[in-house]
C-alpha positions in Angstrom: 0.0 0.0 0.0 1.2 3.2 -0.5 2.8 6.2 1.8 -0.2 8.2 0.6 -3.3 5.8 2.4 -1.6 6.9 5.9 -1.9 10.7 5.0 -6.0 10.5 5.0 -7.8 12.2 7.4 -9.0 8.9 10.2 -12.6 10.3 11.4 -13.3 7.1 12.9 -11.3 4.3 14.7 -13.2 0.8 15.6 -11.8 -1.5 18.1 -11.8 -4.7 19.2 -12.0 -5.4 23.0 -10.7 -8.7 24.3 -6.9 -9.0 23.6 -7.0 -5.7 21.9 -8.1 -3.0 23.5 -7.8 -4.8 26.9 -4.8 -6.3 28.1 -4.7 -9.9 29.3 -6.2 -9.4 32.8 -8.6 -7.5 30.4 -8.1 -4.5 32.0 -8.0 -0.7 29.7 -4.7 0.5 30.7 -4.0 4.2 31.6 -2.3 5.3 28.1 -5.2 3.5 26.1 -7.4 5.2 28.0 -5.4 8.8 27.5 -5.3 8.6 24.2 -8.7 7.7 23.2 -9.7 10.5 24.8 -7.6 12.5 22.9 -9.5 11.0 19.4 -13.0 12.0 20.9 -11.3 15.3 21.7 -10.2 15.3 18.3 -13.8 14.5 16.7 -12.7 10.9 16.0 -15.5 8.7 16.4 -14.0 5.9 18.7 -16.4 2.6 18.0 -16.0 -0.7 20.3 -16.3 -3.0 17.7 -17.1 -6.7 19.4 -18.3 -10.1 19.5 -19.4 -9.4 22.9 -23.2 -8.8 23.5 -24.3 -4.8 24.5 -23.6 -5.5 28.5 -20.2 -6.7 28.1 -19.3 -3.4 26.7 -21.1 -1.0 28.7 -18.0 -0.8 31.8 -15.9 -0.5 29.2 -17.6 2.7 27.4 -18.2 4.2 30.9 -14.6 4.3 31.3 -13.8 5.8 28.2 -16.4 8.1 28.5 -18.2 7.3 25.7 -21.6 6.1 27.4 -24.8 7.0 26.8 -24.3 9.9 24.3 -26.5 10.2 20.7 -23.4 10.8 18.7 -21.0 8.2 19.9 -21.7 4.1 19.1 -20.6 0.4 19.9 -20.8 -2.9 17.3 -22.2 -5.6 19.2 -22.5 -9.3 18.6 -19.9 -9.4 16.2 -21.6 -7.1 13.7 -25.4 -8.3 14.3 -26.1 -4.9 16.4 -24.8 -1.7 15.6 -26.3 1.4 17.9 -25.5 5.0 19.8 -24.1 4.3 22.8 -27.2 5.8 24.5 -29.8 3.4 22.6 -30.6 4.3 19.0 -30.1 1.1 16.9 -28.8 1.5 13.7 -29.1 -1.5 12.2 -29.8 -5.3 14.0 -29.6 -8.5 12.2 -30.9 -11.5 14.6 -29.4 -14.8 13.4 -33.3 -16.2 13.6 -34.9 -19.4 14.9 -34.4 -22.0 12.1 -30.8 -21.3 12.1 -30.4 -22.1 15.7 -32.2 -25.2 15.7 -29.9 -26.3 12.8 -26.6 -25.2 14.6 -27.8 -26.8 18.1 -28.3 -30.2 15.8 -24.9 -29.6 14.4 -23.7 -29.6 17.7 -25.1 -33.0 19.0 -23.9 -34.1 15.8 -20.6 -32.8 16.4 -20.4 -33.7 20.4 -19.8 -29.6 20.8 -21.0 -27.7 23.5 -23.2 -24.8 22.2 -25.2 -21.8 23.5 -27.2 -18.9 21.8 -27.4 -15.4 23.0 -30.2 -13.3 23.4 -29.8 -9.5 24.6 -30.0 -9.8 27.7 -29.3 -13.9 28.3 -27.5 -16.8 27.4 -29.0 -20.0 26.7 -28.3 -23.6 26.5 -29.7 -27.0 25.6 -27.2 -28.9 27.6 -27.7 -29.5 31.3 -23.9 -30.0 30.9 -23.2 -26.7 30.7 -19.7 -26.1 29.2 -17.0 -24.4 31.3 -16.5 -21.9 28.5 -20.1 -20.7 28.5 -19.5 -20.0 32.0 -16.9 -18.0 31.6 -18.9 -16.0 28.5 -21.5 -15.3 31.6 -19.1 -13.9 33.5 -17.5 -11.7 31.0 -20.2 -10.1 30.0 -22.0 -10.4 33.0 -25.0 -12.1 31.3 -27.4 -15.1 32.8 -27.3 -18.7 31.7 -30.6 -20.1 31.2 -31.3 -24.0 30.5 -33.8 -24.3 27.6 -34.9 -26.8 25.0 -34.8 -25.8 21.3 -38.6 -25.8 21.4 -38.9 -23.4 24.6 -36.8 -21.2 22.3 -38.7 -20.6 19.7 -40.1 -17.0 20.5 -36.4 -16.0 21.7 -35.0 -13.4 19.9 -31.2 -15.2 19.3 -28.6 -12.3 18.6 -25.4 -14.6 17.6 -24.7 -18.5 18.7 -21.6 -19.9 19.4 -19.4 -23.4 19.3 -17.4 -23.4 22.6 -15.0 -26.1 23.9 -11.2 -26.3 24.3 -9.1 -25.7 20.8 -8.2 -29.0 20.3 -11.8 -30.0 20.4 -13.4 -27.0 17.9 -10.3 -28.6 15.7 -11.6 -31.4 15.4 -15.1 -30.8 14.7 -14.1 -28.6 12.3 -12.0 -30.8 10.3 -14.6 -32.6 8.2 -16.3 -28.7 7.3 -19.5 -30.5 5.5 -22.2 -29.8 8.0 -21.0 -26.2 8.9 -20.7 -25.9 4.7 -24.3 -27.2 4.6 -25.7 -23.8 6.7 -23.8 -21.3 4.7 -26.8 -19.9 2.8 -27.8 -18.7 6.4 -24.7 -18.6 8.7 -22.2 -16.5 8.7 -19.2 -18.4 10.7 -15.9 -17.0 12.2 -13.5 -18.6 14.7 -12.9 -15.7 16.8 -10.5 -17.2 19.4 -9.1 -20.4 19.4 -12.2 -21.8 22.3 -15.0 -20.2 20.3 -16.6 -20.5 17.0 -19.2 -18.1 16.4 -22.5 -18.0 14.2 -23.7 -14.8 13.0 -27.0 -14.3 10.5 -25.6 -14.6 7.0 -23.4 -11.4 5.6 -22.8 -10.1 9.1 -19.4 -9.5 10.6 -17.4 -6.7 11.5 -16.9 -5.4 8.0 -20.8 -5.1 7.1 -21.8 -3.4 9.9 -18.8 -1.1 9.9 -19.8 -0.5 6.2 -23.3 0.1 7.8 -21.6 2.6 10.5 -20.0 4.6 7.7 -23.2 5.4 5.6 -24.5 6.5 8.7 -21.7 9.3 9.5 -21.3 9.8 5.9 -18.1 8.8 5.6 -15.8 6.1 3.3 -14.0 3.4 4.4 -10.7 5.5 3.7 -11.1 7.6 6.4 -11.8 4.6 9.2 -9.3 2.9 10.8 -9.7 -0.4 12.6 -7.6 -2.5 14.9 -7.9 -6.1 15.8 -6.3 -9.6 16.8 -8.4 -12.4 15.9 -10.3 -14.4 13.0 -13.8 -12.3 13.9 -11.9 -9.2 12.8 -10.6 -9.5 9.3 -13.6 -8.6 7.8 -13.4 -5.1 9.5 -9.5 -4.9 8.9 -10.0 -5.5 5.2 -12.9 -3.0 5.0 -10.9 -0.1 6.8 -8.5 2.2 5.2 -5.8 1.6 7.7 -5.9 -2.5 9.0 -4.1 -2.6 12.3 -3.1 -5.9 13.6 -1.7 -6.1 17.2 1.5 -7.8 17.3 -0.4 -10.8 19.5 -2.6 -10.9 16.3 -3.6 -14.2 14.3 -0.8 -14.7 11.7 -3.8 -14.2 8.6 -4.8 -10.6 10.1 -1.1 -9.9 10.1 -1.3 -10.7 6.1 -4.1 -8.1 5.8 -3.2 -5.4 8.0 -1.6 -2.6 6.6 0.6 -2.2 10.0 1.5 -4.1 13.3 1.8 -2.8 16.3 2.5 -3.8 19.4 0.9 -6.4 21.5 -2.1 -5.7 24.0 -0.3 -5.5 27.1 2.2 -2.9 25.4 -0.5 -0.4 24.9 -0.7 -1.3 21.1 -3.9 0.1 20.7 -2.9 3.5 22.0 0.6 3.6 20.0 -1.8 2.9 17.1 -3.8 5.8 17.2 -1.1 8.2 17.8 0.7 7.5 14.9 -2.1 7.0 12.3 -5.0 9.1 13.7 -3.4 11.7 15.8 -1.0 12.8 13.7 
């Protein structure tokens, strides 16, 4: 890419949270937190861009001051909500009922543990409840309800997700047939080596990025976006300026434009400074 893409103006910067914009004890450090402020000061618009539902993100956008106000906004659910950070949806793409039955199938089929996410809940099928839905509860500070795929049938499912230990999402995924067979509807992306997620078809990062940008009136040249894993190459391909943190997948390091440094070396922050507040 040429010298001359890093001279456009950046009027908006998405994010992604967990081993991004967080460190590992997924904490927002003091110079992360410093220099977004300096963006909003700026007139940057500084969009949380993540697979996490709207109340994992909330603490986060109170501390960066970016809560509850008409002209600043977060990406939710890996690209299924996109909103103001004080309420006004944008654009929501549910992944739908049929689908769900279908992946929850799959993952008998498959021997996965599995759980779809509502707005406000997350819900399983399996009185075994896997250890990495747990710990999705407690991230994002959700509720883990037991229900059978016909009690969910007047749920409203946001996003659904595959989660088990790497190894085992490895080997589901190696015969791909089944997950090929639910294409036409599903949008899948592996977005950290425990979790592989299902989206409505033609949402990610990217299309609801692309969906942000209409809305400000602006073209993908002038956003940048930085991210780490699999559930972020869409947006990193999209944006003018690709940022992969050094901790990144080795395929978003293809796409990016630039590395910087990892997560717990405030590579988010050293990001901005040199391509957006320049």
């Amino acid at each position: 890419m040429s010298k001359g893409v890093f001279d456009i103006k950046i009027k908006a910067i998405a994010i992604d949270i967990d081993d991004t914009l967080v460190n590992s004890g997924k904490k927002l450090t003091a110079s992360v937190k410093l220099v977004i402020q300096k963006a909003k000061a700026a007139g940057i618009k500084v969009v949380l861009c993540t697979g996490r539902p709207l109340s994992g993100v909330l603490p986060l956008l109170e501390q960066l001051q970016l809560d509850g106000q008409k002209d600043q906004y977060v990406v939710s659910f890996g690209g299924s909500l996109v909103q103001t950070t004080d309420g006004t949806i944008i654009s929501s793409v549910p992944l739908g009922y049929e689908a769900y039955v279908d992946l929850e199938y799959l993952a008998r089929k498959k021997g996965l543990h599995f759980h779809a996410i509502s707005k406000d809940r997350i819900y399983t099928a399996d009185r075994d409840i896997g250890e990495y839905t747990i710990y999705e509860s407690s991230l994002v500070s959700l509720n883990v309800s037991y229900r059978t795929p016909a009690e969910m049938r007047d749920v409203k499912i946001v996003k659904a997700m595959f989660i088990d230990p790497p190894e085992i999402i490895e080997a589901a995924l190696k015969d791909y047939t089944a997950f090929a067979e639910l294409e036409d509807r599903v949008t899948f992306t592996r977005s950290t080596p425990f979790y592989y997620e299902a989206n409505a078809k033609g949402v990610s990062k990217g299309s609801a990025l692309k969906r942000l940008c209409e809305e400000l009136q602006i073209t993908s040249e002038n956003l940048m976006a930085i991210g780490d894993g699999g559930n972020d190459l869409s947006m990193i391909k999209f944006a003018g300026i690709g940022v992969a943190m050094g901790n990144a997948i080795p395929e978003l390091k293809k796409s990016a434009q630039v590395v910087t440094e990892d997560n717990n070396h405030d590579g988010v922050a050293r990001a901005i400074e040199k391509y957006a507040l320049k």
